[in-house]
N, C-alpha and C positions, 0 to 999 in steps of 0.2 A: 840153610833155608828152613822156616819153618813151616808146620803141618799144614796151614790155611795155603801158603806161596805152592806148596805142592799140592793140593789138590787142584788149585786153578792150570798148575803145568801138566796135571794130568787129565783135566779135563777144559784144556785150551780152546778146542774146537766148539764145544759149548757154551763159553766165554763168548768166544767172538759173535756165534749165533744170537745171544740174549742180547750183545753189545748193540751189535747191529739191527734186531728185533726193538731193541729200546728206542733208537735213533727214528728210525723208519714208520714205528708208531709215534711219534710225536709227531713225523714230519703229515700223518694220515692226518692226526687229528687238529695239526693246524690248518692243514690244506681247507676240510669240511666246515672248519669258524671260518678262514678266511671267504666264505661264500657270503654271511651274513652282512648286513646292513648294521652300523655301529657308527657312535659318536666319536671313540675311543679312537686316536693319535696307532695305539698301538694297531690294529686293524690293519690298517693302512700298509703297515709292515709283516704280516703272518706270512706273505706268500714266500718271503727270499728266504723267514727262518723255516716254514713248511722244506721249501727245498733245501736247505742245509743237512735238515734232516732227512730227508729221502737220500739223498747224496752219501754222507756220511756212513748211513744204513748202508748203503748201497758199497761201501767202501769197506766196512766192514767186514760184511757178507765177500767180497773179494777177497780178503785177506783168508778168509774162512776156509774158501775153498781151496785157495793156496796149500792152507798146511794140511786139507782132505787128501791132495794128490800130492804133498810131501811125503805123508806118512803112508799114503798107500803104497807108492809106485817108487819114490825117491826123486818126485819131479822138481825140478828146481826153474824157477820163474822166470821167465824170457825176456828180454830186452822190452819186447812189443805190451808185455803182462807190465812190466813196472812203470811203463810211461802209461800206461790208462788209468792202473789204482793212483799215479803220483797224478793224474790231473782231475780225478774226481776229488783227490784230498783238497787240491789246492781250489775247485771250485768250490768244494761246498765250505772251505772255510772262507771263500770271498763271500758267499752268500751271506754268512753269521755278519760279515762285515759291514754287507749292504745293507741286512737290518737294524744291524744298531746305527750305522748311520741315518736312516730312514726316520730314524727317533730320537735322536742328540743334533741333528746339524737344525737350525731353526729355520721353519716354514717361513715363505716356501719355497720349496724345495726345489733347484733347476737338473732334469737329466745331467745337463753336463757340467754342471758341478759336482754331481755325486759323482758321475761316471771317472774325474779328475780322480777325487779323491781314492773311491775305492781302486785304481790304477797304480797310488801311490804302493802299498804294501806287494802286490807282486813283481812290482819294477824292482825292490829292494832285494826280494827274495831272488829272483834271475839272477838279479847282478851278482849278488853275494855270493851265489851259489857258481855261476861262472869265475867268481877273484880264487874264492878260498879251491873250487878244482885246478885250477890251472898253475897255480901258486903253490901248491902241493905237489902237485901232478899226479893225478888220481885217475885212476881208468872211469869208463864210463860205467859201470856198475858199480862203483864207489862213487861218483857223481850220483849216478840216482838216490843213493843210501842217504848222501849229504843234503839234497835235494828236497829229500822228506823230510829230514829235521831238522832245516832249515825254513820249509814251507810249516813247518808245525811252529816255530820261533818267530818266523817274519809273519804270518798270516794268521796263524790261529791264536796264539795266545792275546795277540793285538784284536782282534773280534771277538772273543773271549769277554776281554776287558772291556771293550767299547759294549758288547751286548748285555754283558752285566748291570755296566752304567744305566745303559736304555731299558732295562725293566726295574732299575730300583726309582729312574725318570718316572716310568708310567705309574709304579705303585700310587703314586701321589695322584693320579688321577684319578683313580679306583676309589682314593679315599675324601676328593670331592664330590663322585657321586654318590657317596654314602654307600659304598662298598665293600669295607675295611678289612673283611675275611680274603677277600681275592689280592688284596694289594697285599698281606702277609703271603698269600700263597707266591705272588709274583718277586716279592724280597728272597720266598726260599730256592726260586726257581734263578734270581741272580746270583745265589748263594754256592748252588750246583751249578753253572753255568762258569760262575768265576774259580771252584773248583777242579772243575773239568777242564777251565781252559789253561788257565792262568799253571795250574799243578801240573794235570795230568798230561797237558802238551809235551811239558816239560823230558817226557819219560818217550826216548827215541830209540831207534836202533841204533846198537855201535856204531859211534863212527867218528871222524879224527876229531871232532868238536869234543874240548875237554868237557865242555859239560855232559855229552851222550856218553862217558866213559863210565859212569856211576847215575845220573838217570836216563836207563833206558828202559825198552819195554817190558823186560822181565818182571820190575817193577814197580809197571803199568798196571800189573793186573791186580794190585792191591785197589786201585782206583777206579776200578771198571762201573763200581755201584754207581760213580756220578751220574753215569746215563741214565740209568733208571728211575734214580731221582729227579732229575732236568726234566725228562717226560711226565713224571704222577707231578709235581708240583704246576709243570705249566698244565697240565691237561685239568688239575685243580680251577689254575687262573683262569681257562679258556670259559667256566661257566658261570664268568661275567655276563660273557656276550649273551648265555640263555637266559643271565638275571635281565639283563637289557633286553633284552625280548620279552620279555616277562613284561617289565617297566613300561614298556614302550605300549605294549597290548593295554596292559591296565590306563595307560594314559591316553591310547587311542580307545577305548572303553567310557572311558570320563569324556571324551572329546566326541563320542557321539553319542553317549545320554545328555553329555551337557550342548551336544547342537539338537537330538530331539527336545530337550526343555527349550534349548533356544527356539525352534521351530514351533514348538506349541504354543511358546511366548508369546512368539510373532505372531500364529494364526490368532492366537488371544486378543492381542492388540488388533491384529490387521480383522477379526471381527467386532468391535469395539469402534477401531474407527470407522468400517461399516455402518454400523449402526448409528455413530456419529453422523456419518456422511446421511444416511439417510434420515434422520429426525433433525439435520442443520437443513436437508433436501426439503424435507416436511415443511418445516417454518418455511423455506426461501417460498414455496409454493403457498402454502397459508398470507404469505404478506404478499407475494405481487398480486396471489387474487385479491386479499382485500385491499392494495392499493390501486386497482386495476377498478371494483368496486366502486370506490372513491372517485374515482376520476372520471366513471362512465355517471356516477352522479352531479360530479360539478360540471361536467359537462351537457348537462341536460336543460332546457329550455325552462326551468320552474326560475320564480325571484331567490335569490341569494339564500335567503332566512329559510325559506323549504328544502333547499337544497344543504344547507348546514345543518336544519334539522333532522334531517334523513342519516347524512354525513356521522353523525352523531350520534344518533342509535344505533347505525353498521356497528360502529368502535366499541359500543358498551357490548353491545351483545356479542360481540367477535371475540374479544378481548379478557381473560378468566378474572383480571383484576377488578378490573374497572365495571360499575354497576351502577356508578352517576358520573356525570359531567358536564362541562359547559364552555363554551366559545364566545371568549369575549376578542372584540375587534376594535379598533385604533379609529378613530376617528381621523379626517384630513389634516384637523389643525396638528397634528401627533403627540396632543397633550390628553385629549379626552378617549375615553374605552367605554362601550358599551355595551351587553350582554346580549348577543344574537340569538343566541339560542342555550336552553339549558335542558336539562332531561335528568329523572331517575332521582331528586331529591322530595322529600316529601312536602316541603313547604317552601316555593319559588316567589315569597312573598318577599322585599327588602327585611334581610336578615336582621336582628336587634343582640340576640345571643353570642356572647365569644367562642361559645365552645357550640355552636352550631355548626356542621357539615357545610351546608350552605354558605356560610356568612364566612369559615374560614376558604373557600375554595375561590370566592369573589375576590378575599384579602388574598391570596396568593397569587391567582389570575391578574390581577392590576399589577403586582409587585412583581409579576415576573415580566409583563411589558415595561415597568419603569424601570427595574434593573439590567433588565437584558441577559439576563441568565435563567436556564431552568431552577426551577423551586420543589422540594418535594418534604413534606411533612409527616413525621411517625406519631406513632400512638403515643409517644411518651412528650409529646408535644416539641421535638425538638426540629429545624427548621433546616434544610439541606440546601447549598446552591449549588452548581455546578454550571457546566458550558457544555454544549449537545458535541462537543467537537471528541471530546471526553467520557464522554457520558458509561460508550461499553467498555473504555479502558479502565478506568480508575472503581464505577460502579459504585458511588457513595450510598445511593437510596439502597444496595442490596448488602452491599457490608454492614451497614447500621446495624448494630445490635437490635432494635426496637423496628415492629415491620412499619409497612411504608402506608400510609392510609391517603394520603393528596399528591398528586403529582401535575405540574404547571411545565408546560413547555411550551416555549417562546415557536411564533409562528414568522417564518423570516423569508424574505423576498428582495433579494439585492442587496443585502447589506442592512435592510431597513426594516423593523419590527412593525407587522402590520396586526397583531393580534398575538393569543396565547389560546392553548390548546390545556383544559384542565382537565384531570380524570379522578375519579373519589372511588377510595373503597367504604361504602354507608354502611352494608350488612355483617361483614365479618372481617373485624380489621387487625384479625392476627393471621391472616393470609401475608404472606414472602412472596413480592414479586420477581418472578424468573428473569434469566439474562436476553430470554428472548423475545419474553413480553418487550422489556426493557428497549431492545433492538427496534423491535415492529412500532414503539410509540414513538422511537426518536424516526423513526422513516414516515409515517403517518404526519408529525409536524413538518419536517420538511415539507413531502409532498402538499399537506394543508396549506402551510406559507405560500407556496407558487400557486395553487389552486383557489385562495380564500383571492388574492389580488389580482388575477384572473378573473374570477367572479364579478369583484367589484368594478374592477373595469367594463368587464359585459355586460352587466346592470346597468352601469354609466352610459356606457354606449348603446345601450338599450332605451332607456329613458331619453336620451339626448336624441335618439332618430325621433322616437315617438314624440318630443317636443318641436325640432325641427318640422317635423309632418306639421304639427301644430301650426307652427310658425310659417309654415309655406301656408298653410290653408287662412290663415288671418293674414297674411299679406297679401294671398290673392283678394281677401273679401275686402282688405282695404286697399285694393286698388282699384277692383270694382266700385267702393263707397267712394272714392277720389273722384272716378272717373264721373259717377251720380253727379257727385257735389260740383266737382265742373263743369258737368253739364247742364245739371240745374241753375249753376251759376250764371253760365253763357248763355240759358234760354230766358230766365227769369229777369236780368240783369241787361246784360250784352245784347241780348237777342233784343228787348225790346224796346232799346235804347235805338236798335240801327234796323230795326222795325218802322220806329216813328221819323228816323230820318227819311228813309226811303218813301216812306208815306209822305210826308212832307216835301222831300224834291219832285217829286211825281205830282203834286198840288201846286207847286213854284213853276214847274215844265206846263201844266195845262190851265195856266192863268196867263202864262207868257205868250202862249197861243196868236191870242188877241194882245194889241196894241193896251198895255195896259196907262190906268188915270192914275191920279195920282192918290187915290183910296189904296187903290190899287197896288199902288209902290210901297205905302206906307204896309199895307196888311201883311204883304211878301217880306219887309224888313224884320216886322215882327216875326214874322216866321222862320227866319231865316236866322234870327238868335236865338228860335226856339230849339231850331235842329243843331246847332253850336253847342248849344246843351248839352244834348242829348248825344252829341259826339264827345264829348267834352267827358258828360258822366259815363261814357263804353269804356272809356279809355282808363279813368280811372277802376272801373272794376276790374278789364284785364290787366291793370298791374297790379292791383290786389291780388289777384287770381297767379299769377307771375310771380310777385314776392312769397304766395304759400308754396310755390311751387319750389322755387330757390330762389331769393332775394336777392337782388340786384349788387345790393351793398358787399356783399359777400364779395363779390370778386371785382368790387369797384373801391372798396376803401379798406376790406379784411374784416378779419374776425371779431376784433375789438368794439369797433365801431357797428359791425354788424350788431352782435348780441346787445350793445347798448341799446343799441335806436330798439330789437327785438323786444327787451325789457320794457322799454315804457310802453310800447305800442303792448306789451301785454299785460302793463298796470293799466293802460287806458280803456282796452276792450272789455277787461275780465274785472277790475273794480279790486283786486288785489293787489297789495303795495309791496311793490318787487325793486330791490336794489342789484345792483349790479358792480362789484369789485372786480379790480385784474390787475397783475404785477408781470411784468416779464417782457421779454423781448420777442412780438410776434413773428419776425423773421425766422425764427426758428422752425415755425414751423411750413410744413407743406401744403399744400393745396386741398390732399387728401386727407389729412389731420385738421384742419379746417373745416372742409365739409361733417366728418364724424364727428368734430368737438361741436358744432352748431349743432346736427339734429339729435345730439345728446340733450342738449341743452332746451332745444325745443322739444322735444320727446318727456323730458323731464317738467315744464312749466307747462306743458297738455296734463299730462298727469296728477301734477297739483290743481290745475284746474277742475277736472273732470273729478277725482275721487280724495284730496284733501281736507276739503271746506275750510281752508287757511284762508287767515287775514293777513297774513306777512308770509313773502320770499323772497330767501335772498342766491345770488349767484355767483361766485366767484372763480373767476380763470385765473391759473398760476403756471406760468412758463417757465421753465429752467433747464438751463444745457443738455441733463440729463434725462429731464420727464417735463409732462404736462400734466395739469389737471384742472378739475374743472368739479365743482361742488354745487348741489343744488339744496338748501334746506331749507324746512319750511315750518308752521306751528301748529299743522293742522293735527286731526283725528290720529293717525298711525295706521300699523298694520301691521301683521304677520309678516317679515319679510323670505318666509321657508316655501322656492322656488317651486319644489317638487312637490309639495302639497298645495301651492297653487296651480301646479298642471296639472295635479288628479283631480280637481275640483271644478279646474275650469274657467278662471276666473279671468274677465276680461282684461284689468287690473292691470294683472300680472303679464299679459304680452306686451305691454309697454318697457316694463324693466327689465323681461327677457331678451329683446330688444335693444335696449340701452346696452345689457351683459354684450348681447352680437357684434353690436358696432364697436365695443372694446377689445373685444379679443381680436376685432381684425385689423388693429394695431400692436395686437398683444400685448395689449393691457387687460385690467381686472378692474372689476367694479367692488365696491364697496356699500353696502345698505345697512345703517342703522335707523332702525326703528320701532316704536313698540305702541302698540295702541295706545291713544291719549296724550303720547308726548311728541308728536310731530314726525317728520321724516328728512335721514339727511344720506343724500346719493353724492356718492364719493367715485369720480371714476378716474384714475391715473394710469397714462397711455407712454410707455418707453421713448425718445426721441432717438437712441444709438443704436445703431443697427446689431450690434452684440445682445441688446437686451431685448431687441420684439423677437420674439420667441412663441408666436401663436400656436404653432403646432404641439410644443412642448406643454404650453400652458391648458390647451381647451377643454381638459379635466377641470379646470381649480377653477373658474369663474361660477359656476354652479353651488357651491361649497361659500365661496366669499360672498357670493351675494345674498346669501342667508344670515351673517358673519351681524351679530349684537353689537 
């Protein structure tokens, strides 16, 4: 034996104390990591090899006290003593076993599949331990002896091995967290561990196993350091978990500087679009008041053109860009535009300059009703369209390089372009119109478009009562002048035609008296042709009187024949030489087309009578399946034939062919009037015959318009 194997046999009892000292503090200081929170596989596993180690320790320290009250008293260990230190051996090396397995079998992990397994190694160990006693025949205190070195062979060296494996497993994870110092500590701690088990198992107490016959524990104590090492290397390892504590802080550190940045972010943002919300708020209120404005204006009682004009200075002065403009609108035939109103250019004379403010905003204005697209012009003269539908998407006039000095937008009502809405910057035309301006002009045309063709209607309908008014009040005066002229007729005429008769039978009644002679007979005969006469000529005045009224022929031989015999009878009275054509099939027509197509026609040869001073008219009726019509021209003087400015004037004239207009539209027809002073007049009026195309209601806008029509 040499000097080192004898001081450890003389100082055995201190052996076993540091033995079990080493075990015990490992097992303290995995117990205290395993409380921590860790990503680490290994973790999971501290608490079975904590208890190995407390166990272990704790087996130790048995054995310790063993040889204290060996060497004191000469005690020698009891039956009840070797089956407690043989079952803490054999649990704390199932413990070793449970945690390598915990860490080699692959997640995850079932109770009762580890519970199988780790069951296998003690089942081998019993049995073994019961073949080889009983097979020998070994008392039971040689059973226990065998017991123990066979629980150190079946159990420990197999956990040993397995726990080895599972920390040189884990290193490898240690050195994907960028850990690399703990995973060498964890290789030295499988190092010691595979030492200790795999070796120092090996070294039992005698017993009939050849192999306990040369390693037993005598031997052991050359090995004892492994414990001590097992513990500083894993207690090295264990200060992963405080680098991962470490790691963790500093990353919950970055995770809530970087959720205050987030959070300052957000209040940044979330004041931002604040401020958004309220300067989008700003505008949304700046435009419905000035379209609310706008509307309390075109909704006010002034003519169109004041009302545009008002319209139109709101815009300029509301508006930071625009500082002129002008409103040009669509005439009915939808070819012609004319300038309603303009404002804010210095000279609103017809423009002559191309590079005049004025003269380009008219050229724009026209081309953006004939195009149909908004128009907008920059300082570098270059020429922008777009579609209002687009307008805040794409945003052409504010992307241009070059800022925006005209802008023309179409003014729309159903589909149908009734005008354009133009705006000028005159003063300072390196101004950038904003996205909001932008917004507020495309909402101002719209609303214009539905409000300008509103207008025009209410003007429409406005002049048309006030003509109507008109027109009631000359129809009552010409029914009172009828009612004169027939009455005059019937006193002057009639009356004293059947005046003279009655005078005359009342002369015949008191001559008859008396027995009259034959002077007598003869005077009465004479008188009596006289009164014949005079019946004779009543008669025909009340059917004079009768035919102005509605002529017999009318509803005795038709229209055809009517207006013919009407024509001469009004070449013959008036000394003007009147023809009369006609084509067509008068059956087509109705009773009530008849009557309107005659006092057209008569309305019309009054007219030339009264205010043409023509030597020729002619007449012609044209019937066809689909329409009537009926022309009256003539070679006289001419006239204005602009309807509206004969109602503001007042002109007698003109409630004749207003009239004419009346009686067309209430077959839903339209008249037609070309004429111009000095070259005659020619009245055109075509009346629907299918019931799909009289359309009076639809139409009683447009005959006002045509009958002005060159």
């Amino acid at each position: 034996m040499n000097a080192i194997s004898a001081f450890f046999l003389d100082n055995i009892i201190a052996v076993f104390f540091v033995y079990g000292l080493a075990f015990f503090t490992m097992g303290l200081a995995l117990a205290l990591a395993g409380r921590r929170p860790s990503e680490f596989r290994f973790a999971t596993a501290i608490l079975p090899l904590a208890g190995f180690g407390f166990l272990h320790g704790a087996h130790e320290w048995f054995e310790m006290f063993q040889k204290i009250a060996n060497l004191g008293n000469g005690h020698t260990p009891g039956t009840a003593e070797e089956i407690v230190r043989l079952l803490s051996l054999a649990l704390s090396f199932e413990l070793l076993l449970g945690f390598g397995l915990l860490l080699v079998v692959p997640e995850p992990v079932s109770r009762r599949r580890l519970a199988l397994l780790c069951a296998i190694a003690p089942a081998v160990w019993i049995g073994g331990t019961v073949a080889i006693a009983w097979r020998n025949v070994l008392s039971f205190s040689d059973a226990l002896v065998l017991a123990d070195a066979l629980a150190r062979y079946c159990i420990g060296i197999p956990a040993a091995l397995l726990g080895a494996w599972a920390l040189m497993e884990q290193q490898r994870a240690y050195y994907e967290h960028g850990m690399p110092q703990f995973g060498r500590d964890l290789v030295w701690s499988a190092a010691a561990l595979l030492l200790y088990g795999a070796i120092g198992q090996l070294f039992v107490r005698p017993t009939v196993l050849p192999s306990s016959q040369f390693l037993n524990s005598v031997n052991f104590l050359l090995w004892f350091g492994m414990a001590s090492g097992l513990t500083f290397f894993l207690a090295r390892a264990l200060r992963a978990f405080a680098e991962e504590d470490r790691r963790r802080l500093e990353q919950a550190n970055a995770a809530r500087l970087e959720a205050q940045a987030n959070a300052l972010a957000a209040e940044r943002r979330t004041s931002r679009q604040m401020e958004q919300l309220n300067e989008e708020l700003r505008l949304t209120t700046h435009k419905l008041s000035l379209l609310l404005e706008l509307s309390t204006l075109f909704n006010s009682p002034l003519p169109l053109e004041n009302r545009l004009s008002q319209v139109l200075e709101l815009i300029t002065e509301q508006l930071s860009f625009a500082d002129a403009g002008l409103i040009l609108l669509s005439r009915e035939n939808g070819q012609d535009a004319y300038i309603a109103v303009a404002t804010g250019y210095a000279d609103l004379a017809p423009p002559s300059a191309a590079d005049d403010d004025y003269a380009w905003a008219c050229e724009l204005a026209q081309a953006c009703i004939t195009q149909g697209v908004a128009l907008c012009r920059h300082r570098d003269g270059q020429i922008l369209d777009f579609r209002l539908e687009i307008a805040l998407e794409q945003q052409p006039c504010r992307r241009y390089v070059s800022p925006t000095t005209i802008i023309a937008l179409p003014l729309v009502d159903r589909q149908a372009i009734v005008g354009s809405l133009t705006l000028s910057r005159v003063r300072d035309d390196s101004y950038r119109i904003t996205r909001e301006e932008l917004a507020l002009m495309v909402g101002i045309a719209q609303q214009l478009g539905l409000s300008v063709e509103n207008g025009v209607l209410q003007q429409e309908a406005l002049s048309r009562e006030q003509m109507l008014g008109e027109m009631l009040h000359q129809v009552v005066g010409a029914q009172e002048a009828e009612r004169q002229r027939i009455a005059r007729e019937l006193h002057d005429a009639t009356g004293q035609a059947l005046t003279a008769v009655a005078l005359g039978l009342t002369g015949i009644e008191t001559a008859l008296s008396h027995p009259p002679d034959d002077d007598t007979l003869r005077r009465l005969a004479n008188q009596l042709r006289e009164i014949k006469s005079f019946g004779t000529n009543a008669l025909i005045e009340l059917r004079n009187i009768i035919a102005d009224l509605r002529p017999p022929q009318l509803d005795d031989l038709g229209l055809i024949a009517t207006l013919r015999w009407y024509v001469q009878a009004f070449e013959e009275r008036r000394g003007i030489k009147a023809q009369f054509n006609c084509s067509g099939d008068e059956a087509l027509l109705t009773t009530e087309y008849k009557t309107v197509l005659f006092r057209i026609a008569q309305e019309g040869l009054t007219n030339v009578a009264k205010h043409a001073e023509a030597t020729e008219v002619e007449v012609t009726l044209t019937i066809q399946p689909l329409f009537a019509a009926l022309t009256v021209a003539d070679n006289g003087c001419g006239f204005d034939p602009e309807p509206i400015t004969r109602l503001q004037k007042r002109q007698p004239a003109g409630w004749g062919l207003i009239g004419i207009n009346e009686r067309a539209m209430l077959l839903g027809g339209r008249c037609l009037i070309d004429s111009a002073p000095g070259r005659g007049t020619r009245l055109h009026v075509t009346v629907p015959l299918t019931v799909d195309e009289r359309t009076p209601n639809a139409d009683h806008t447009a005959p006002h318009t045509e009958l002005g029509k060159q």
